[in-house]
C-alpha positions as a printed NumPy array, in Angstrom:
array([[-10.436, -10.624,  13.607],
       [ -7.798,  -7.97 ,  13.401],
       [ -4.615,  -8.53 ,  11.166],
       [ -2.905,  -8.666,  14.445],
       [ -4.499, -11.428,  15.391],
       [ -3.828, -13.039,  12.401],
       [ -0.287, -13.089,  12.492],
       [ -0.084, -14.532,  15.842],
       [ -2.566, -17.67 ,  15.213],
       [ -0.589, -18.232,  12.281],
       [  2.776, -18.428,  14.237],
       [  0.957, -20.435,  16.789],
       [  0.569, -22.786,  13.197],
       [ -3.7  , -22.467,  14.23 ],
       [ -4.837, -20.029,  11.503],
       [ -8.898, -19.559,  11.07 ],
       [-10.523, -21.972,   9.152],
       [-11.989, -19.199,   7.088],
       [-10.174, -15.775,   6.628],
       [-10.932, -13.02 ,   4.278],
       [ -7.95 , -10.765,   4.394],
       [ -8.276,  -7.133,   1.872],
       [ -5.93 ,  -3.953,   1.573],
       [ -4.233,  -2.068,  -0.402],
       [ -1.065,  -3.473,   0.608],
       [  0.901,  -6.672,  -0.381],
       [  3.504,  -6.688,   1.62 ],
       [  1.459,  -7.336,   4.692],
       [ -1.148, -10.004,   2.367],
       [  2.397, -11.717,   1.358],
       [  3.359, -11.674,   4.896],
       [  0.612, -13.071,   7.027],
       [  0.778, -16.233,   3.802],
       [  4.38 , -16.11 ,   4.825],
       [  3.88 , -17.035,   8.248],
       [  0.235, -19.702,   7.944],
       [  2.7  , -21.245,   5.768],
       [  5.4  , -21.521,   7.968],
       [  2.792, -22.569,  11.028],
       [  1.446, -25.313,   9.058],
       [  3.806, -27.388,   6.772],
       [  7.153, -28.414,   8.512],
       [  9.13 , -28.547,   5.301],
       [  8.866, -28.81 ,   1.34 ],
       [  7.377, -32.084,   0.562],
       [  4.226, -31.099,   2.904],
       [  4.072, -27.562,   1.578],
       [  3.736, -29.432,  -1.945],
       [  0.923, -31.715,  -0.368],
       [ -0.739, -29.15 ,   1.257],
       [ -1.162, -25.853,  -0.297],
       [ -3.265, -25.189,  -3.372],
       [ -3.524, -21.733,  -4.508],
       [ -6.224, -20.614,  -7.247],
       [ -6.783, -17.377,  -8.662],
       [ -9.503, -15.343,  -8.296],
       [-10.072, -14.272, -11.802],
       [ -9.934, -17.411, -13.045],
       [-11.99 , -20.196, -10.532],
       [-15.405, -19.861,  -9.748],
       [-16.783, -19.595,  -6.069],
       [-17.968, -23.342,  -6.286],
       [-14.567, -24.246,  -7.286],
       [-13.188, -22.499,  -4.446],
       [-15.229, -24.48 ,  -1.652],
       [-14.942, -27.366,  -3.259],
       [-10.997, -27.343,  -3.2  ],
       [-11.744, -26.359,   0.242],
       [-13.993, -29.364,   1.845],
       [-11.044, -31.623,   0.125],
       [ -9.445, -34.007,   3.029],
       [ -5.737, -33.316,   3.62 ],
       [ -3.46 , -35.657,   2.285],
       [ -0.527, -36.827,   4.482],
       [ -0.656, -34.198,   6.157],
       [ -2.406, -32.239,   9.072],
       [ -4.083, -29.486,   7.788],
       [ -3.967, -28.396,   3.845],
       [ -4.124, -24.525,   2.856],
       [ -6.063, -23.404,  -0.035],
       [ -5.227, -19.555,  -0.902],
       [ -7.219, -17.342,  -3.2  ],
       [ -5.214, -14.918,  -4.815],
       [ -6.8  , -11.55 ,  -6.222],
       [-10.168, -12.756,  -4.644],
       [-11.384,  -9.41 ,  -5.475],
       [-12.297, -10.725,  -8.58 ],
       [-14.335, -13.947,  -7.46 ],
       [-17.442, -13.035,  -9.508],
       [-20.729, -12.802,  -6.966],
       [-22.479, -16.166,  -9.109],
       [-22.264, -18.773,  -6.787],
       [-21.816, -16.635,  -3.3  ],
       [-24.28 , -19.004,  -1.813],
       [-22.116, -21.299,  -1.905],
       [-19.36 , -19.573,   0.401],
       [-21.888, -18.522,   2.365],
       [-23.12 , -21.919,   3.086],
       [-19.584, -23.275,   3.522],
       [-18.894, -20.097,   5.999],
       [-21.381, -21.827,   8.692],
       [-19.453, -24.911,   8.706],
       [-16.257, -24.586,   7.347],
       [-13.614, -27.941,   7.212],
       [-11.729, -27.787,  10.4  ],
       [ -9.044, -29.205,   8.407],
       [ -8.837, -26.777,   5.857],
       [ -7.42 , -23.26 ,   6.057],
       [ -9.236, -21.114,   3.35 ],
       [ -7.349, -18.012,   3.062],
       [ -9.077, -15.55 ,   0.552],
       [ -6.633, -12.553,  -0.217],
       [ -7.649,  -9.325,  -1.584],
       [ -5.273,  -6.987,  -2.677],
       [ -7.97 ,  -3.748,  -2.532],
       [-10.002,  -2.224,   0.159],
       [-13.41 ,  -3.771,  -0.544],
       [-15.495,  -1.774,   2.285],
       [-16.988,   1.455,   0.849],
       [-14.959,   4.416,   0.676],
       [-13.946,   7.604,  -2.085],
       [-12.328,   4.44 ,  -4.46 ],
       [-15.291,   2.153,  -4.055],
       [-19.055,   2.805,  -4.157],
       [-20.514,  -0.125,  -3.038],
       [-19.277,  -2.927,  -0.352],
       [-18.082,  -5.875,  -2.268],
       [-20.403,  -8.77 ,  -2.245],
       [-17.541, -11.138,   0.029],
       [-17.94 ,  -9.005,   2.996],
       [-21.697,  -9.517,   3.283],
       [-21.422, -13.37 ,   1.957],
       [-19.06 , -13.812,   5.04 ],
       [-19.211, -13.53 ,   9.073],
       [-17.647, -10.515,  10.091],
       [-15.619, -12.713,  12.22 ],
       [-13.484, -13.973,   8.994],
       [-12.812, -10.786,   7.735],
       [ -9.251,  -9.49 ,   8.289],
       [ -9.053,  -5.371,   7.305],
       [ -5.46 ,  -4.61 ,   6.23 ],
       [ -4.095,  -1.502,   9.013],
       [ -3.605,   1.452,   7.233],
       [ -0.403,   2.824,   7.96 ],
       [  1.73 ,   5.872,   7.128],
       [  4.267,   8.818,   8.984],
       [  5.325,   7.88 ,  12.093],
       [  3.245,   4.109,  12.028],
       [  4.839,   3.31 ,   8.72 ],
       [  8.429,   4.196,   9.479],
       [  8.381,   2.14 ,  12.853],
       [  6.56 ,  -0.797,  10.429],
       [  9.346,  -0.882,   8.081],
       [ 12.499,  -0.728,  10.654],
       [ 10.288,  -3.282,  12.297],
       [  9.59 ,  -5.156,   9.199],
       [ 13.205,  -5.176,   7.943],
       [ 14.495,  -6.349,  11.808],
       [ 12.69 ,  -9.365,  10.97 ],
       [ 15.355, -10.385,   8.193],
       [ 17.8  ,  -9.338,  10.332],
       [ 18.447,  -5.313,   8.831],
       [ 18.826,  -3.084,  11.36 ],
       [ 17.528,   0.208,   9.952],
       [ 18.128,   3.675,  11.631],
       [ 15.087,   5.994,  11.965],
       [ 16.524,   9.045,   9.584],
       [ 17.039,   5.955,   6.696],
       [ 13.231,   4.868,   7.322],
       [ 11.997,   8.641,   7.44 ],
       [ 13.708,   9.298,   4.078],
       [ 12.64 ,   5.849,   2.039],
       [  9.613,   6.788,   3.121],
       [  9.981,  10.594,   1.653],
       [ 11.79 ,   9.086,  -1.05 ],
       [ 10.312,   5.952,  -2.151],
       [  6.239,   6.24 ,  -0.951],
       [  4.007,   4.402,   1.16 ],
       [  4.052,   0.82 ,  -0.735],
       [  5.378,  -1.587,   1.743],
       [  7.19 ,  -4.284,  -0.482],
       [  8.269,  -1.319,  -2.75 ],
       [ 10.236,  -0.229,   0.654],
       [ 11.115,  -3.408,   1.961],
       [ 12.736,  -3.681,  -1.602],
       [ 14.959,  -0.686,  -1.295],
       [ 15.861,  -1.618,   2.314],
       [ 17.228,  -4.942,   0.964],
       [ 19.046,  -2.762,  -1.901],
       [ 20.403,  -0.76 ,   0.521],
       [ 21.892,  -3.47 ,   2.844],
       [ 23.894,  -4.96 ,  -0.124],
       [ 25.242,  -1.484,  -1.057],
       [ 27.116,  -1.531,   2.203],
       [ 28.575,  -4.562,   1.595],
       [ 27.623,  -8.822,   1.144],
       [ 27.542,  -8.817,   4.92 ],
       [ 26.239,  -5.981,   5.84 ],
       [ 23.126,  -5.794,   7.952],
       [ 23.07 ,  -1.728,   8.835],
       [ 21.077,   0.616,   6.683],
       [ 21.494,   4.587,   7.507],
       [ 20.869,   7.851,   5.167],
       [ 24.296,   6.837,   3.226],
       [ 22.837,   3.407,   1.868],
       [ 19.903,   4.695,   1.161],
       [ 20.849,   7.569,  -0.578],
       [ 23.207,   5.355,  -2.333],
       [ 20.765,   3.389,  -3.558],
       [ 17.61 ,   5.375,  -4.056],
       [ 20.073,   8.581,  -5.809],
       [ 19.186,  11.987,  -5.065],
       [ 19.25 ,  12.7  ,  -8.829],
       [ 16.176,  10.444,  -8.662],
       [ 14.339,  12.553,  -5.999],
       [ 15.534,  15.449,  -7.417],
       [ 13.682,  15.029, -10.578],
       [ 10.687,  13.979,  -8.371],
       [ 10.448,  17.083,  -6.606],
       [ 11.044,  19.103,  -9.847],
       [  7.748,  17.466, -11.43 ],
       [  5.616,  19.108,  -7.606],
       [  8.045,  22.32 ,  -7.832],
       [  6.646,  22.58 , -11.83 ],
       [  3.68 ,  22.22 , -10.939],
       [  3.336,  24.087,  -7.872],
       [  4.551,  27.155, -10.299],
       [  1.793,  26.502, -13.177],
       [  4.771,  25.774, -15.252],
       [  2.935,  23.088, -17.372],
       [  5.853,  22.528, -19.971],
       [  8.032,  21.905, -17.727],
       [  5.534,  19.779, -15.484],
       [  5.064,  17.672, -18.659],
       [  8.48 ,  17.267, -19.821],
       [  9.666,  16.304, -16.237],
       [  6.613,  13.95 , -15.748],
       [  7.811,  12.158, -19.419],
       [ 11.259,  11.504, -17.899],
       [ 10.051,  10.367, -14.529],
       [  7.516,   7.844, -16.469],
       [ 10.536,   5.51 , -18.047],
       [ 11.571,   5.151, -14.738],
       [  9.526,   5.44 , -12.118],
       [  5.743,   3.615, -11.325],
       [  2.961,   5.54 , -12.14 ],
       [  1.599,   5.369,  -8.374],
       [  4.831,   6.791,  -7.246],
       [  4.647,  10.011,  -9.005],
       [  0.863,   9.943,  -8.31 ],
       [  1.306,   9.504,  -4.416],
       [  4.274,  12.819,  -4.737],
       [  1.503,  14.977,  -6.318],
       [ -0.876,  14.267,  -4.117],
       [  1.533,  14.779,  -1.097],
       [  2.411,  18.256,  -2.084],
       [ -1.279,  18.995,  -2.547],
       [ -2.319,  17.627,   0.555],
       [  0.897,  19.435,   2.858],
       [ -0.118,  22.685,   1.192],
       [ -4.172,  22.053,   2.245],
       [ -2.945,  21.33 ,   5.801],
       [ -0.697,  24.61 ,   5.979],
       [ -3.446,  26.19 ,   4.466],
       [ -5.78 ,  25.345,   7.298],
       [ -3.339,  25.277,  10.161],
       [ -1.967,  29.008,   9.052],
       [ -5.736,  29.865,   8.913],
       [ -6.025,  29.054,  12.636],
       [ -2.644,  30.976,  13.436],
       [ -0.253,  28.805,  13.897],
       [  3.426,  30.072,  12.975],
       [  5.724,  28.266,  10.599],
       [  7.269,  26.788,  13.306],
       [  4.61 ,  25.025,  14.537],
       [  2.828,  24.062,  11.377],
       [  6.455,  22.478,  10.495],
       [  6.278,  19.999,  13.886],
       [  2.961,  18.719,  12.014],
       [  4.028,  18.048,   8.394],
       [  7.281,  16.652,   9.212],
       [  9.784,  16.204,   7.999],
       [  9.096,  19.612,   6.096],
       [ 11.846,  22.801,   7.351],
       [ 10.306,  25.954,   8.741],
       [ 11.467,  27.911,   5.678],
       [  9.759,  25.933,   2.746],
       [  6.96 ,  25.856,   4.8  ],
       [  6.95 ,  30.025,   5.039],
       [  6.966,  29.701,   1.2  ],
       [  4.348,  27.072,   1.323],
       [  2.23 ,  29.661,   3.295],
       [  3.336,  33.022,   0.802],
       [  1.837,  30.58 ,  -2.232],
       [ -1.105,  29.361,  -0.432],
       [ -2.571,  32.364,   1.112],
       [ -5.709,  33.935,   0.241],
       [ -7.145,  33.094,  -2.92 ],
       [ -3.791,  31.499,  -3.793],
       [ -5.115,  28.096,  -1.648],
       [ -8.692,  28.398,  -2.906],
       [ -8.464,  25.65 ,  -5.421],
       [ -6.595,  23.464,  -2.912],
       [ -9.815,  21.014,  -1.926],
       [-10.982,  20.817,  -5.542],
       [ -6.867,  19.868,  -6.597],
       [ -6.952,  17.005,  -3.97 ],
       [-10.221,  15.817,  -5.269],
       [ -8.824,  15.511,  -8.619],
       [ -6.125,  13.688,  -7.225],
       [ -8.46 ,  10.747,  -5.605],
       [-10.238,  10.742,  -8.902],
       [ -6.881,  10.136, -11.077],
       [ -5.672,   7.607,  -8.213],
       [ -9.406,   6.079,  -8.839],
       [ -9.122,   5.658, -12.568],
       [ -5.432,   3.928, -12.249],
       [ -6.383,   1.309,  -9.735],
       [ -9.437,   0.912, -11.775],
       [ -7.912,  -0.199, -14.917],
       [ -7.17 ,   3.677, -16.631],
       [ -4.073,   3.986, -18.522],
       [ -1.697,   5.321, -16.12 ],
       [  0.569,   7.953, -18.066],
       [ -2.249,   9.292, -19.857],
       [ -4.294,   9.921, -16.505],
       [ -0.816,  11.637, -14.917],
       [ -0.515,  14.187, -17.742],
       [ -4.465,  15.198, -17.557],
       [ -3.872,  15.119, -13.829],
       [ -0.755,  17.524, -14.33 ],
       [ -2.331,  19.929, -16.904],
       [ -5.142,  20.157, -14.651],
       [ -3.013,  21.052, -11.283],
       [ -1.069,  23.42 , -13.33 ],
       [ -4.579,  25.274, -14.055],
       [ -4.519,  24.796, -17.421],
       [ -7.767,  22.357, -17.554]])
């Protein structure tokens, strides 16, 4: 099952039985919840019948099917949601296994996963859910970002009723990163900074509330660093830490690494600034001519090995590594210092 898919048997108030949903996003985990919720349980005193949510790190699989084969109670259908079920520990997978043959048609287990668990550069080996259940079950987040994530969030925000312009999405985005609630936040922000009933969101409330002293001081830490000018890169990345999330600043870095691989490459095939510029949007023709200057011969050598750092710092953060203390090696080591 796609998350697509999902959604709409959830609206139709049918969700799966069994679902396994996992990404890197929870915005779109809180979401599809949002709406099985809203397809099964006409109002408050069935939601409070109905719905049991555990947590992963804390139940045991057993627990977790047991909760599951209970009989609803005045009402139709109950709901039992496992939160962070990442960390259901593998002791015990027989047991969901068994359950995944013949699960209670009047249960809808909904297993959330806020990580990837399929292999990939963050994780080694698949995680023991997606073998213990039928591929049918499991739900892969989409991955989304440019163009896919700035028609998710106008999309996204049209649901509450916020009509966002395309040049406000384009520059959250730029602004603010790829974390979907983290955007849907600031789109909310920005609504109210036009006014209690506004419902229109263009470059002026968003650069009213994101502040382009904030991006400004973003784009000094990848300017720093782009120049090997590790004091500065340091004492920028110290100011940026009492305010902003690690991830954020993480996500910028990489960015600027990956924009000046792919001008790297496409300048190698001879493409003109011009055209290179159409492909890393929203980029202008002139930084990308300096991108190129910096970037050319040996200067964009050490570009693969930079990004690969980058996926091993973003590694060690989502893997329980102390955040500021990764960003500073990270930044010594861009600026060629480590």
């Amino acid at each position: 099952m796609d998350y697509a898919a999902l959604l709409q048997a959830a609206e139709r108030g049918q969700p799966p039985s069994l679902a396994l949903a996992h990404g890197p996003d929870e915005q779109l985990l809180d979401d599809a919840l949002g709406l099985v919720i809203r397809g099964l349980f006409a109002d408050a005193s069935e939601l409070a019948l109905g719905r049991e949510v555990l947590e992963g790190g804390e139940v045991s699989v057993e627990t977790v099917v047991r909760s599951a084969m209970t009989l609803p109670f005045m009402t139709r259908r109950r709901l039992v949601v496992v939160r962070r079920a990442q960390a259901l520990a593998a002791k015990g997978g027989e047991a969901l296994t068994a359950y995944a043959r013949d699960p209670n048609p009047s249960t809808c287990l909904l297993l959330l996963a806020g990580e990837g668990l399929a292999v990939s550069r963050e994780r080694r080996t698949e995680h023991w859910l997606l073998g213990a259940l039928p591929a049918a079950a499991v739900v892969a987040l989409p991955l989304r970002s440019g163009r896919g994530l700035i028609d998710w969030l106008k999309q996204r925000a049209a649901a509450e009723e916020i009509v966002v312009s395309d040049d406000a999405a384009r520059l959250l985005v730029q602004w603010v990163g790829e974390d979907g609630a983290r955007l849907l936040g600031e789109v909310r922000k920005a609504a109210l900074a036009g006014g209690p009933d506004n419902r229109k969101v263009g470059e002026r409330e968003v650069t009213a509330v994101v502040g382009e002293h904030r991006v400004s001081d973003a784009f000094e830490l990848t300017r720093a660093v782009e120049r090997k000018d590790l004091a500065l890169a340091l004492r920028t990345l110290d100011r940026l830490l009492a305010t902003e999330a690690p991830l954020l600043l993480l996500t910028l870095l990489t960015r600027s690494v990956r924009q000046a691989l792919t001008v790297r490459d496409l300048a190698a095939a001879g493409q003109s600034a011009m055209e290179i510029a159409r492909a890393v949007r929203p980029t202008p023709p002139p930084v990308v001519e300096a991108i190129m200057s910096r970037v050319a011969g040996a200067g964009g050598a050490a570009l693969p090995r930079q990004l690969a750092r980058c996926w091993q710092a973003e590694w060690r953060c989502k893997s329980g590594g102390q955040a500021s203390a990764e960003l500073t090696a990270l930044v010594a080591d861009l600026c060629g210092t480590r």
